[in-house]
N, C-alpha and C positions, 0 to 999 in steps of 0.2 A: 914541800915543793921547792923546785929550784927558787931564785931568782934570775927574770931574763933580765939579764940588761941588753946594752948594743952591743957587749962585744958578743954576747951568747947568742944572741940573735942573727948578727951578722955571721958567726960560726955555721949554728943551725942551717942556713940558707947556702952556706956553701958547700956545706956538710948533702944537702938536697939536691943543688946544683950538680955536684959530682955524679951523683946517682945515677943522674938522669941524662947526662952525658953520652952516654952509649945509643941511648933511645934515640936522642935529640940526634947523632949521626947518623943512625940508619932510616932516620924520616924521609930525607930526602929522594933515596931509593925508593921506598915503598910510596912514595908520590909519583915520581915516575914512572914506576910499573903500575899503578892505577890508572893515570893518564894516559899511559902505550894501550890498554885493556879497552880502555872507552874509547879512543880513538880508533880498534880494529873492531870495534864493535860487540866484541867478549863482552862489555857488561852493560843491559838493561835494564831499563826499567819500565814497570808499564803501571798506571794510575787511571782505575776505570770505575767511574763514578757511577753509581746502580747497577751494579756487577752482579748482586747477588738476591735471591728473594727478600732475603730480611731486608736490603738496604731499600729495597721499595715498599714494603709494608712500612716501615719505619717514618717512610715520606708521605705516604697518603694516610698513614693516621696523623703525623705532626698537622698536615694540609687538610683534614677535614677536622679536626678540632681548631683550627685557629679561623675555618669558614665559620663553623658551631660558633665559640667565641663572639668573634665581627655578628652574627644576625644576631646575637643573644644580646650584644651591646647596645646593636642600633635598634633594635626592638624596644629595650628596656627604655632607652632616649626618649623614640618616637609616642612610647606609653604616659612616661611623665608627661610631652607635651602636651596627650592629651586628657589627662587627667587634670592639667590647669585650665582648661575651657571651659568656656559655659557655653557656648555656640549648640546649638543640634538639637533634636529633641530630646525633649524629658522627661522622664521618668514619673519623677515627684516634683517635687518643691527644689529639693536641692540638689539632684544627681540630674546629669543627660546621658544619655546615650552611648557619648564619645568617651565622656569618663569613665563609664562601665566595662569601653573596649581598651581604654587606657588601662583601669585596674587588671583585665584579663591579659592582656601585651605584658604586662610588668610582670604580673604570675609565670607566663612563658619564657620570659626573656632570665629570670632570676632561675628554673627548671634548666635552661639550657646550659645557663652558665657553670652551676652546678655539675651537671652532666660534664662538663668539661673537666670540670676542677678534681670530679671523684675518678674522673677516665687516668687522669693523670698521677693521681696522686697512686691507684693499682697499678700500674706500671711501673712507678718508683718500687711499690714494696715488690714486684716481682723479679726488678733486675740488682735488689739487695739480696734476695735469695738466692 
């Protein structure tokens, strides 16, 4: 391999410089004639957000698994809280009522979440294929 030093490098760059010298003159023209184009109106552009079926399937599945999500979380919450009570009636000696809808909330809220996570992760493996 060589060695660079300054002057090689300083070379190099001038060496690249030159190259691009032609380019670097006719820039200016072809900025011109782009801005003559957009200014008579020749080039458009148009940017249309839900244009297409896919781009609205795409949003109401993103928008109903992230509802899914939100109840699966605040259910799972609402469940611990009630799984810490003793308030309500009882069962037995040691369960109430509330604890038993708390254990049931939690089994749901963990299903949904789930349901979320597996909806997502099939989507992944089908836009690798």
């Amino acid at each position: 391999r060589e060695h660079l030093g300054k002057d090689s490098l300083k070379e190099m760059a001038q060496e690249e410089a030159f190259k691009l010298a032609p380019v670097l003159r006719r820039a200016p023209r072809h900025f011109d004639r782009i801005a003559t184009r957009i200014q008579q109106g020749e080039i458009t552009g148009r940017v249309s957000l839900f244009s297409t079926e896919r781009d609205l399937e795409v949003i109401k599945n993103l928008l109903g698994r992230v509802v899914l999500a939100f109840v699966g979380a605040s259910l799972m919450l609402l469940s611990v809280l009630l799984m810490g009570t003793d308030a309500g009636p009882t069962l037995n000696e040691e369960t109430s009522l509330l604890q038993v809808f708390g254990y049931i909330g939690l089994l749901l809220g963990v299903i949904l979440i789930l349901r979320v996570t597996m909806a997502a992760l099939r989507d992944t493996e089908q836009t690798r294929m």
